[in-house]
BAMARZA-691306 format. One record per residue (C-alpha): residue in three letters; y, x, z. Coordinates in Angstrom, 3 decimals. Each point is the difference from the previous one (the first is absolute). Layout:
// BAMARZA-691306
+------+----------+----------+----------+
! type !        v !        u !        w !
+------+----------+----------+----------+
!  ala !        Y !        X !        Z !
...
+------+----------+----------+----------+
//
This chain:
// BAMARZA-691306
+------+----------+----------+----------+
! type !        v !        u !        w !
+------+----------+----------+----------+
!  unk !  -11.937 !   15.669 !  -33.207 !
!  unk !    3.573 !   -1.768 !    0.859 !
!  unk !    1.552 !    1.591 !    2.341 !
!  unk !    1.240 !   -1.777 !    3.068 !
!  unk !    3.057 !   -2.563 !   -0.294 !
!  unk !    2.104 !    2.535 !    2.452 !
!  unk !   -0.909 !    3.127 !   -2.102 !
!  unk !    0.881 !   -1.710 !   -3.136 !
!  unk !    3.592 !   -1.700 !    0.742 !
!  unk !    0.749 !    3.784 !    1.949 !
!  unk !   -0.854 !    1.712 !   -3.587 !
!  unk !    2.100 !   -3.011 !   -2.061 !
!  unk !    3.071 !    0.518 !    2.498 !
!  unk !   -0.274 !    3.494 !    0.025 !
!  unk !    0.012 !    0.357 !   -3.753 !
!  unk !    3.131 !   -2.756 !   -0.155 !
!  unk !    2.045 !    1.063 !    2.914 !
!  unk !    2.939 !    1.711 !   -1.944 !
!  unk !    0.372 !   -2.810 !   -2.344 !
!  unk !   -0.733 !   -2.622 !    2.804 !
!  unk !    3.145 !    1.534 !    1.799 !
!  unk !    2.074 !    0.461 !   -3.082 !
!  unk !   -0.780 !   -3.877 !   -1.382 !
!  unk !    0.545 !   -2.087 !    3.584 !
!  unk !    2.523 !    2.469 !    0.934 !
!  unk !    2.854 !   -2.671 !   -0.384 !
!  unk !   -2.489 !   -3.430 !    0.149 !
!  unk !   -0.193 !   -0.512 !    3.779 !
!  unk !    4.050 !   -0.491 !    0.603 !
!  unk !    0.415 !   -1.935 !   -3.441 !
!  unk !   -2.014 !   -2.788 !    1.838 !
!  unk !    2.025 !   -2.509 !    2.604 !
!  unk !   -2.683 !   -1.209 !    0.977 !
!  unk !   -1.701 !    3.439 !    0.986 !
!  unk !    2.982 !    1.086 !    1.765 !
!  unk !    0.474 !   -2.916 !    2.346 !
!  unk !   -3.726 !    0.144 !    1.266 !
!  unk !    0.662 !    3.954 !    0.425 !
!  unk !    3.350 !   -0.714 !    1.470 !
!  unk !   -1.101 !   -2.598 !    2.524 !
!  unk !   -3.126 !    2.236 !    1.030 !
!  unk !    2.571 !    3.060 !    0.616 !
!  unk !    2.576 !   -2.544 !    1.811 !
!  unk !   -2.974 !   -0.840 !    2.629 !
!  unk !   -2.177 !    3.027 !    0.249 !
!  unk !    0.137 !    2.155 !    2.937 !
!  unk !   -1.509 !    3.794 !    0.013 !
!  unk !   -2.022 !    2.021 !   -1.891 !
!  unk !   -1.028 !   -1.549 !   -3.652 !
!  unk !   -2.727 !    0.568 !   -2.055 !
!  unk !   -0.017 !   -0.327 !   -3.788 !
!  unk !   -3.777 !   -0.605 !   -0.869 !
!  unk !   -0.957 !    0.540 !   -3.532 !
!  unk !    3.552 !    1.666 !   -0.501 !
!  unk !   -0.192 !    1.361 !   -3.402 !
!  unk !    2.882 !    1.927 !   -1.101 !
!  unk !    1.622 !   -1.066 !    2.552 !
!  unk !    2.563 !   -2.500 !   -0.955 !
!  unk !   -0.421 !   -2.687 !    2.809 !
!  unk !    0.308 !    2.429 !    2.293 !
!  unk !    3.348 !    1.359 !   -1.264 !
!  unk !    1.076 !   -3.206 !   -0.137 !
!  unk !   -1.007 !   -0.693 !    3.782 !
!  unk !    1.370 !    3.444 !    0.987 !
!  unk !    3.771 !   -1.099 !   -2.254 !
!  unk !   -0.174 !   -2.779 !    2.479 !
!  unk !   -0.103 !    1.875 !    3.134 !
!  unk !   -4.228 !   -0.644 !    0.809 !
!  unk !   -1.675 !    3.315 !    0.963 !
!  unk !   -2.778 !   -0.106 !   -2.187 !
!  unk !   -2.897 !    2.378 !   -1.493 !
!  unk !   -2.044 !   -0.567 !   -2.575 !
!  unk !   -4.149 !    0.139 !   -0.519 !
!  unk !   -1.733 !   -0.205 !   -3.420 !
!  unk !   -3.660 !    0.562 !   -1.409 !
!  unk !    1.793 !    1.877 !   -2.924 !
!  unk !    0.406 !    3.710 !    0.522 !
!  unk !    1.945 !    0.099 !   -3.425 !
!  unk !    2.364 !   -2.736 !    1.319 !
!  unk !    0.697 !    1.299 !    3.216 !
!  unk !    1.012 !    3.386 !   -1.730 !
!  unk !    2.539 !   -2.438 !   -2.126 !
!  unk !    1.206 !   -1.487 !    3.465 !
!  unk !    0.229 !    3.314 !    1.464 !
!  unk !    2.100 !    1.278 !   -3.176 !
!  unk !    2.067 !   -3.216 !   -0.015 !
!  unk !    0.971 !   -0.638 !    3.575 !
!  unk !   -0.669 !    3.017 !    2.251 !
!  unk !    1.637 !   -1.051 !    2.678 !
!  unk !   -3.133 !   -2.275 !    0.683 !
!  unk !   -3.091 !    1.106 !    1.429 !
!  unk !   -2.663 !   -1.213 !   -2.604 !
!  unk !   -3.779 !    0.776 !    0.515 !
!  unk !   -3.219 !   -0.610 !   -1.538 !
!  unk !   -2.026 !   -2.768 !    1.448 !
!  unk !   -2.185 !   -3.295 !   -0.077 !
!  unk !    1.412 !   -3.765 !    0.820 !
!  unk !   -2.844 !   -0.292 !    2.197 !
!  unk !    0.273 !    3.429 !    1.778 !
!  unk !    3.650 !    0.151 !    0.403 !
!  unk !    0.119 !    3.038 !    2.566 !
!  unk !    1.590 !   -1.352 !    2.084 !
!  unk !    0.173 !   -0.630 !    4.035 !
!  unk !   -0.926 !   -3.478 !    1.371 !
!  unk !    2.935 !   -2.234 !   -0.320 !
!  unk !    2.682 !    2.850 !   -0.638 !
!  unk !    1.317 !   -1.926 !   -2.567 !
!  unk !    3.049 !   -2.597 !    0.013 !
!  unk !   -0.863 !   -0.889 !   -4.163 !
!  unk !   -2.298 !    0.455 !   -2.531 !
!  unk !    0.882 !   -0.822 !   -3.987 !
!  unk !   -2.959 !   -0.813 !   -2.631 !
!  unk !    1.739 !   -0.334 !   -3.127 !
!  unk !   -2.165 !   -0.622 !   -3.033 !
!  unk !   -2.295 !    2.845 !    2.298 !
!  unk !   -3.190 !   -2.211 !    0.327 !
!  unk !   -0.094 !   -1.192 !   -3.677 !
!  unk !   -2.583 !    2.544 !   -0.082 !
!  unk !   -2.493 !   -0.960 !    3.159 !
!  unk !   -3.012 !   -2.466 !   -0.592 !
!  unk !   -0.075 !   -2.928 !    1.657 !
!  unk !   -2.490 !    0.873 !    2.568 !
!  unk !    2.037 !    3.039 !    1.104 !
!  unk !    3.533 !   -2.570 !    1.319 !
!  unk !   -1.551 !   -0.059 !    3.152 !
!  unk !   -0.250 !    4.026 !    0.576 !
!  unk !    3.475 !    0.184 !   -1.016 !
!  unk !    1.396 !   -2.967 !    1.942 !
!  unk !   -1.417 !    1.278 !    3.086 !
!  unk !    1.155 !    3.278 !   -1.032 !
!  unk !    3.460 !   -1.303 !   -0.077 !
!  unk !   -0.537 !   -1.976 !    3.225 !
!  unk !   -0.875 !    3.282 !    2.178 !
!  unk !    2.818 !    1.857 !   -1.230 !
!  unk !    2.590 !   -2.112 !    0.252 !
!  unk !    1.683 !   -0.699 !    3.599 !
!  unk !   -0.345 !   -3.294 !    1.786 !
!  unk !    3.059 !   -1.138 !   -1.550 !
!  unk !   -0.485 !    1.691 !   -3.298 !
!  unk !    1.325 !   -1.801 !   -3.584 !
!  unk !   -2.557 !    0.523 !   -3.127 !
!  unk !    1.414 !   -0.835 !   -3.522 !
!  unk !   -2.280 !   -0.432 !   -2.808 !
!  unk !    0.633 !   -0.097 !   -3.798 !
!  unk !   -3.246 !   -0.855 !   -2.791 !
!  unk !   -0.805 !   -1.573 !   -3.034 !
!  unk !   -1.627 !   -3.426 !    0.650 !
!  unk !   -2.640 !   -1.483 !   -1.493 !
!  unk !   -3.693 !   -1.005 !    1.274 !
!  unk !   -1.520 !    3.077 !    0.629 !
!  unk !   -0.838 !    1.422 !   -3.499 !
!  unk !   -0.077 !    3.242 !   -0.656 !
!  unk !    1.761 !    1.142 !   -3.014 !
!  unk !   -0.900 !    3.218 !   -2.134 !
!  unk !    3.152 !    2.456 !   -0.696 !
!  unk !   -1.063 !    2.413 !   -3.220 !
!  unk !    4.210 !    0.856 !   -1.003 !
!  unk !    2.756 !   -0.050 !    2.535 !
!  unk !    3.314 !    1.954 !    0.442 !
!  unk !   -0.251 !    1.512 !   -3.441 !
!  unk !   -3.733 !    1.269 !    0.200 !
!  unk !   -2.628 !   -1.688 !   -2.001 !
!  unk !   -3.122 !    1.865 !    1.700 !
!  unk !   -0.221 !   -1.501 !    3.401 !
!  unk !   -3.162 !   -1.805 !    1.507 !
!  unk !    0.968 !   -1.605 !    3.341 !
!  unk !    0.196 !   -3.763 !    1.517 !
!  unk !    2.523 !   -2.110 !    1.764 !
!  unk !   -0.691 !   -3.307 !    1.713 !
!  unk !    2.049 !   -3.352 !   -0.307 !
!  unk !   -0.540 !   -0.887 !    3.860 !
!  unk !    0.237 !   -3.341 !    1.403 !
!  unk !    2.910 !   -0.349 !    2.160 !
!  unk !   -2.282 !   -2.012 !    2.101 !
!  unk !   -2.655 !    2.793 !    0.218 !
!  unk !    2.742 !    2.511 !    0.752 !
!  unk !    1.526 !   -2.711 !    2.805 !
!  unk !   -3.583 !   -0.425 !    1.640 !
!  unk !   -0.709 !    3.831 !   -0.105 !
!  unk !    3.118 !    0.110 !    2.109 !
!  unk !   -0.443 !   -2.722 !    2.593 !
!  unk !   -3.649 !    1.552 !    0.157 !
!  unk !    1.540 !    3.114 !    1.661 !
!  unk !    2.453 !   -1.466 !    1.880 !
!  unk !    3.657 !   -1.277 !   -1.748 !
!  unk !    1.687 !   -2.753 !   -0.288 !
!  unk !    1.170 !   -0.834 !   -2.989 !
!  unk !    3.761 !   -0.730 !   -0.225 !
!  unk !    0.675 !    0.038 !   -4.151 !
!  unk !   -2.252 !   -1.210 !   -3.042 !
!  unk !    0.874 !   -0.085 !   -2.629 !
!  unk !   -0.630 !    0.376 !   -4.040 !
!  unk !    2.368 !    0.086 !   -2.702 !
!  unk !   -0.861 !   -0.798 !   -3.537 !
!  unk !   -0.361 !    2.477 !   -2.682 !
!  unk !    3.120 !    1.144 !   -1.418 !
!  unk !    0.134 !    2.392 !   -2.987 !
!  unk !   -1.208 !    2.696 !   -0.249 !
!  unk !   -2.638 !   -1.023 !    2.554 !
!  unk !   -2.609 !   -2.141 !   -1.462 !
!  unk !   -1.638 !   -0.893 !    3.713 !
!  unk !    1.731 !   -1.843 !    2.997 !
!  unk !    1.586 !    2.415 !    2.768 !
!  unk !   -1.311 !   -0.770 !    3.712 !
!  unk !    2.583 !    1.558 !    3.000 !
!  unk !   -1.259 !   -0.525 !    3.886 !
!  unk !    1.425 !    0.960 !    3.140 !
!  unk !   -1.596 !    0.204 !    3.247 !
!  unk !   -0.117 !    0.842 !    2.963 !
!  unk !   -1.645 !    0.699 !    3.487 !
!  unk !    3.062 !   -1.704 !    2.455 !
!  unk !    0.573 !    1.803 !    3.210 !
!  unk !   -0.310 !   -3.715 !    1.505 !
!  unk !   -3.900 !   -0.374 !   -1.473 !
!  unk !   -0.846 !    3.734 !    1.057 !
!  unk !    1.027 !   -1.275 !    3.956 !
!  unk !   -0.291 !   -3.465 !   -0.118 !
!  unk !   -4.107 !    0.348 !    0.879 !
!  unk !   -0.985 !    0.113 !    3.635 !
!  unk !   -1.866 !    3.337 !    0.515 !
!  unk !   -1.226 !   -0.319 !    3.640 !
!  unk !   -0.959 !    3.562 !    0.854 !
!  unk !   -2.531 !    0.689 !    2.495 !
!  unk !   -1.304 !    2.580 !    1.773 !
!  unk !   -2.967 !    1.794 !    1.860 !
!  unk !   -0.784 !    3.243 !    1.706 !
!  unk !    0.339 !    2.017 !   -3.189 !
!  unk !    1.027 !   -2.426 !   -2.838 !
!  unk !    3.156 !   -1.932 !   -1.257 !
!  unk !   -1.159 !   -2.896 !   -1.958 !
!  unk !    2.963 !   -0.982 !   -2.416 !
!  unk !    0.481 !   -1.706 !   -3.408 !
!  unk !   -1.737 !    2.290 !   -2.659 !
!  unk !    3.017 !    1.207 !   -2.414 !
!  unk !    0.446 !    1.792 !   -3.372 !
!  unk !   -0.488 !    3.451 !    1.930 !
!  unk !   -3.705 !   -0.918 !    0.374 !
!  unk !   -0.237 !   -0.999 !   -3.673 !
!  unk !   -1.569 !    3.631 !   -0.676 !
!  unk !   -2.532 !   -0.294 !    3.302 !
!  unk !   -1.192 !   -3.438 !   -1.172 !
!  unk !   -0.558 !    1.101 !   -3.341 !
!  unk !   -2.135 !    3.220 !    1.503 !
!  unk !   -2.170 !   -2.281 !    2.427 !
!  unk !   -0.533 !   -2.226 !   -2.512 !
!  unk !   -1.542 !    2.179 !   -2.437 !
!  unk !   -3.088 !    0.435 !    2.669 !
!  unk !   -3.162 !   -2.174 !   -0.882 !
!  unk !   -1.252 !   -0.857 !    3.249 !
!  unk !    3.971 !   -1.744 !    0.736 !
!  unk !   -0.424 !   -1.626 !   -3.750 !
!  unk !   -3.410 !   -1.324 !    0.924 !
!  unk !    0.785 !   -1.854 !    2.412 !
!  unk !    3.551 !   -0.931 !   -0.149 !
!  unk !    0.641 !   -2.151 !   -3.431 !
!  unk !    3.161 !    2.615 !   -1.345 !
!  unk !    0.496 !    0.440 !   -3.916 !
!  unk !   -2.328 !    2.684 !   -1.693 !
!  unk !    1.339 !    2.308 !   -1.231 !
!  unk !    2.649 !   -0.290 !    2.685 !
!  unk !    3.244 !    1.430 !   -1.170 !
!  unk !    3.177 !    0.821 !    1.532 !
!  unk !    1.574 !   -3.003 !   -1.072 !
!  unk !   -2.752 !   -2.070 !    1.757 !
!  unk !    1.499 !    1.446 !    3.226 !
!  unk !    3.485 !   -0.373 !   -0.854 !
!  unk !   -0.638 !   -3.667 !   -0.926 !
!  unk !   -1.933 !   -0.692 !    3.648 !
!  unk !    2.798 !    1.624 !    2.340 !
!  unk !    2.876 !   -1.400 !   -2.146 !
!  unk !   -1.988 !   -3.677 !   -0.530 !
!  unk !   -2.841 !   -0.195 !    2.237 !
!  unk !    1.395 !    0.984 !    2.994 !
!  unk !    3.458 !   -1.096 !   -0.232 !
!  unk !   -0.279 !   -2.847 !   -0.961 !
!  unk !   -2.434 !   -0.934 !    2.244 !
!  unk !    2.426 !    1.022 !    3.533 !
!  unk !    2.656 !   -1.876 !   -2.683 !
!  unk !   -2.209 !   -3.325 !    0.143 !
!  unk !   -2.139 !    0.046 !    3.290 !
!  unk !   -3.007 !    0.155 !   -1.836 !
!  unk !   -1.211 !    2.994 !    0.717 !
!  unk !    1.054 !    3.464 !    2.384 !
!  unk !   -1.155 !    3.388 !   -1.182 !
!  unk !    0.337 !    3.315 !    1.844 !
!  unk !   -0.292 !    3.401 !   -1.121 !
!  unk !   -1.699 !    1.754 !    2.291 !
!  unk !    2.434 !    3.041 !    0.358 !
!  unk !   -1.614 !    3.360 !    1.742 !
!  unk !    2.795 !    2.146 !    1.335 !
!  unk !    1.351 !   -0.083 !   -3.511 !
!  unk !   -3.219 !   -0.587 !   -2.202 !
!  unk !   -1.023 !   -3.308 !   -1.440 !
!  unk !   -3.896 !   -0.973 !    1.385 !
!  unk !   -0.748 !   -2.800 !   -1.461 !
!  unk !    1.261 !   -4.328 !    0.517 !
!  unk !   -0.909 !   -2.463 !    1.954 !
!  unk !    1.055 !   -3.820 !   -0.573 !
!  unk !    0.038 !   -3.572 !    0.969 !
!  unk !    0.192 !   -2.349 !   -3.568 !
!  unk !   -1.211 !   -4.163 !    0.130 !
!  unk !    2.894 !    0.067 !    2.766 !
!  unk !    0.238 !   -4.091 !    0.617 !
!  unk !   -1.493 !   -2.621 !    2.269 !
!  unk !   -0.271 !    2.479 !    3.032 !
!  unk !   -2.381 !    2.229 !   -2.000 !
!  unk !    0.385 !    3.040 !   -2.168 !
!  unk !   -2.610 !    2.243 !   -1.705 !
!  unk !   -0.469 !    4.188 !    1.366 !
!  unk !   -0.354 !    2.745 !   -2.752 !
!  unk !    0.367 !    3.784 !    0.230 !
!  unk !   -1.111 !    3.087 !   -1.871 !
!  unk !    0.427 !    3.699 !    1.175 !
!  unk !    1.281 !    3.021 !   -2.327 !
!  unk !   -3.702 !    2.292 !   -0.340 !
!  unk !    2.448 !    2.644 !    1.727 !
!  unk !    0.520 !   -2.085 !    3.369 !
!  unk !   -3.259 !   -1.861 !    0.267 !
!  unk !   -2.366 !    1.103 !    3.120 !
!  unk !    3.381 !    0.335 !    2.207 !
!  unk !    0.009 !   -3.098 !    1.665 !
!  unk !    3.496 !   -0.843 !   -1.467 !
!  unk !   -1.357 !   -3.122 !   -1.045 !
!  unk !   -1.212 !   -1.741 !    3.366 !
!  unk !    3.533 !    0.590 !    0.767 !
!  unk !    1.420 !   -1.180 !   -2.512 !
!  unk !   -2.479 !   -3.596 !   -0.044 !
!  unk !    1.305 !   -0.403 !    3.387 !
!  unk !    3.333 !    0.420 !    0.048 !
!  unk !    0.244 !   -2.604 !   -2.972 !
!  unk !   -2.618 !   -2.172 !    2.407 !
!  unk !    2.605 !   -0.240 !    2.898 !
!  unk !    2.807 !   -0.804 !   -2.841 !
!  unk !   -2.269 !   -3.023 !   -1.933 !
!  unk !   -0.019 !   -1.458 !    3.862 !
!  unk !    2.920 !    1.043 !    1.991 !
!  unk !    2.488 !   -0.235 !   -3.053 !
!  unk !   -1.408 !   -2.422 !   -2.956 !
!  unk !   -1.858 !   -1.984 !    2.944 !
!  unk !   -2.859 !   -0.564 !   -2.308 !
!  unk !   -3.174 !   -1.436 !    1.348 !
!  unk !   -2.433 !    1.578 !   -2.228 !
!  unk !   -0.343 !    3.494 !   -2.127 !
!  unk !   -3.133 !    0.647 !   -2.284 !
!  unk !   -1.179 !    2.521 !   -0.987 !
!  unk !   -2.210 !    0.118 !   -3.407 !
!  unk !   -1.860 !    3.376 !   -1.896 !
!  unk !   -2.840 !   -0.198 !   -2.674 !
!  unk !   -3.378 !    0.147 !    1.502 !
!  unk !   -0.720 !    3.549 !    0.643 !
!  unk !    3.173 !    1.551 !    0.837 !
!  unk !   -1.031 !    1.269 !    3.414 !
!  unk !    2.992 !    1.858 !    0.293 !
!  unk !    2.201 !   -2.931 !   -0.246 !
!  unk !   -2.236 !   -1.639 !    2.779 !
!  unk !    0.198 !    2.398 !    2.278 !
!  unk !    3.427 !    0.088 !    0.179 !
!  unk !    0.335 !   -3.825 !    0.403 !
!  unk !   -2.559 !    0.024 !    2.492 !
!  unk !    1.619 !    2.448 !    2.229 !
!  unk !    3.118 !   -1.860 !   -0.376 !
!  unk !   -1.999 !   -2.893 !    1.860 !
!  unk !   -0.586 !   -2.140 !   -2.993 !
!  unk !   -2.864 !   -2.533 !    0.133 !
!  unk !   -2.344 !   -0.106 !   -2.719 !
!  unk !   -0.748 !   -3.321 !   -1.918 !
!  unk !   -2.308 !    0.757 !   -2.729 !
!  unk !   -0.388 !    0.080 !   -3.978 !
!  unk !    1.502 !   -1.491 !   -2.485 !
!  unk !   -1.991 !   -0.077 !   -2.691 !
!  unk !    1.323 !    0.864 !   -3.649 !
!  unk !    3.575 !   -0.660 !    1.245 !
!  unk !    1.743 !    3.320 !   -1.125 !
!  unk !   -0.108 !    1.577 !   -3.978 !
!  unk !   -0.545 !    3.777 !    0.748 !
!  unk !   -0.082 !    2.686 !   -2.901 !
!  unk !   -2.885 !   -1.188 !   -1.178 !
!  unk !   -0.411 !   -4.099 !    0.440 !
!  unk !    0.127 !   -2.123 !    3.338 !
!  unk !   -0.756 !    1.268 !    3.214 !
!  unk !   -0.809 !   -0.986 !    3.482 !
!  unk !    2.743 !   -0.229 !    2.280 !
!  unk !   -0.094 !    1.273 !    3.454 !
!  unk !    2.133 !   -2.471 !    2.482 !
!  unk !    1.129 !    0.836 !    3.254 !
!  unk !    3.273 !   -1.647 !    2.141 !
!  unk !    1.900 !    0.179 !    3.711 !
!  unk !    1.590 !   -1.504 !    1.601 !
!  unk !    2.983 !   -0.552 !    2.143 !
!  unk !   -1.969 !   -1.128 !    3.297 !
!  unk !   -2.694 !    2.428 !   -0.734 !
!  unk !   -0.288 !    3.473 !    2.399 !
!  unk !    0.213 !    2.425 !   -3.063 !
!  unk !   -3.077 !    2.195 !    1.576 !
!  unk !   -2.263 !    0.930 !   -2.558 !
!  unk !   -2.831 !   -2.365 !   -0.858 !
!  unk !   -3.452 !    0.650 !   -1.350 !
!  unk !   -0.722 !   -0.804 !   -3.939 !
!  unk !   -3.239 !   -0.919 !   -1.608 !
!  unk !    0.782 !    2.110 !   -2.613 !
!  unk !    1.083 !    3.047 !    1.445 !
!  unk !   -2.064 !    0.399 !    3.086 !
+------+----------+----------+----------+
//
């Protein structure tokens, strides 16, 4: 049996590393062009720096010649070992692109060069959001890669060795670019150079970046109750979301990717819900518990004096009552603040749980609709519920529940 893509290009580096270092050792500063990207990165990056998929370490000595305080991270124990030998006064460690080790947004840069020429398409978006989380709201990410359109490319001889098995992928610099806006940057350089020899493919360089002005530019109208603040959810929930999401009551009856992943979270605080305060289309809370993330509640649809209510609890906080709270405090805000006329409320026939909490919120019920939702398994019955402005928010008897 193969063994895994990670596994092999860790064995094929490992086995290389000395004559990797030895080979490249001079490459990276006979290149203008690689300079001034590395130059202009240094000139505008402030605090800590990470080099991701460092190698021997030769970006980072370069960063580090130019004044950057910068460490290095590679899958390659045999090439951090050269790093180690070749610059020690660089903390290098052992590590994954998409597990950096890192603390949320304690970084001020992150460098990728030629780092994911090794990750399958269908892995960008770990590592984007990866690179999102770490990186500080103002945070500059420079990227280096072989283009193509996403073929993968068997390596058998490299660096003097004729008995490697690994892969590397020619990605799409539109792939890589949409991986990146998935999680959250904005794009500021694209571009792809043709192949010059000795390269036989095209070479693909983006920056981005996550501009302090974006981060804050989103209204996050906080709220709060008796025992909750209700506040935009942010990349320090990224690892609650992805724990309540994994439960299969939550992933029955809220439509989130399954499997969900950790960069399905990273991709709904940094998209999702900023974007929506960004555009007025929709206003999500976290509900924060003295600390701890309980679950979200939301108004999307938000035009024409209406807007659609959804919320799901964290299995840790549910049976609290955090959550008739929570429904209304954003209640008063849909008609005090957004002076909407109308909020709705819709679950897929069955979810009691759902009910009860709209109910006791003072929602009316309206009825079925039939076959309007796709659930896990086909269409499903909707049920529909709404209040109003005018109405007394006392709660109101349902057909369905009593």
């Amino acid at each position: 049996m193969p063994q895994p893509h990670r596994e092999r290009t860790r064995a094929a580096y490992d086995r290389v590393a000395a004559d990797y270092a030895e080979l490249l050792a001079t490459k990276l500063v006979a290149r203008p062009l690689h300079r001034h990207l590395l130059d202009d990165f240094a000139s505008r990056v402030v605090g800590p720096t990470l080099d991701a998929g460092c190698g021997p370490g030769r970006v980072a000595a370069y960063l580090d010649s130019r004044g950057v305080d910068v460490s290095g991270v590679d899958l390659s124990p045999g090439m951090i070992d050269e790093a180690r030998r070749r610059h020690p006064n660089i903390v290098f460690r052992v590590g994954t692109l998409d597990q950096l080790g890192v603390a949320d947004a304690s970084l001020g840069g992150i460098v990728a060069w030629y780092s994911i020429i090794h990750t399958p398409e269908h892995e960008l978006p770990a590592i984007a959001g990866e690179f999102r989380r770490a990186l500080s709201p103002d945070g500059i990410l420079l990227l280096g890669f072989q283009a193509g359109s996403s073929q993968t490319v068997p390596i058998t001889s490299a660096y003097g060795h004729d008995d490697l098995d690994y892969e590397a992928v020619r990605h799409s610099p539109d792939a890589v670019v949409a991986a990146l806006e998935a999680a959250g940057f904005a794009v500021e350089l694209h571009a792809v150079n043709a192949a010059t020899p000795p390269e036989r493919d095209p070479q693909a360089y983006i920056t981005a970046r996550v501009s302090r002005e974006r981060a804050t530019a989103y209204r996050d109208d906080r709220l709060t109750t008796e025992r909750l603040l209700l506040r935009c959810p942010t990349l320090h929930d990224v690892d609650a979301i992805t724990a309540a999401c994994q439960d299969p009551e939550l992933q029955r009856r809220v439509p989130v990717p399954v499997p969900y992943r950790r960069e399905h979270a990273v991709a709904y605080v940094t998209t999702y819900c900023e974007d929506g305060w960004l555009t007025g289309e929709r206003c999500t809370w976290a509900l924060d518990a003295g600390g701890s993330f309980a679950g979200v509640v939301g108004l999307d649809r938000i035009a024409d004096g209406s807007a659609n209510l959804g919320f799901w609890m964290a299995p840790g906080h549910r049976g609290r009552g955090y959550l008739t709270e929570a429904i209304a405090a954003v209640i008063d805000y849909a008609f005090a603040y957004l002076q909407l006329e109308r909020v709705e409320w819709r679950a897929f026939a069955g979810n009691v749980g759902s009910a009860r909490a709209a109910q006791r919120a003072g929602f009316h019920f309206e009825g079925v609709r039939r076959s309007a939702s796709v659930g896990r398994e086909g269409r499903e019955d909707d049920w529909v519920g709404s209040i109003l402005a005018t109405d007394d928010r006392n709660p109101q008897p349902w057909s369905v529940l009593n």
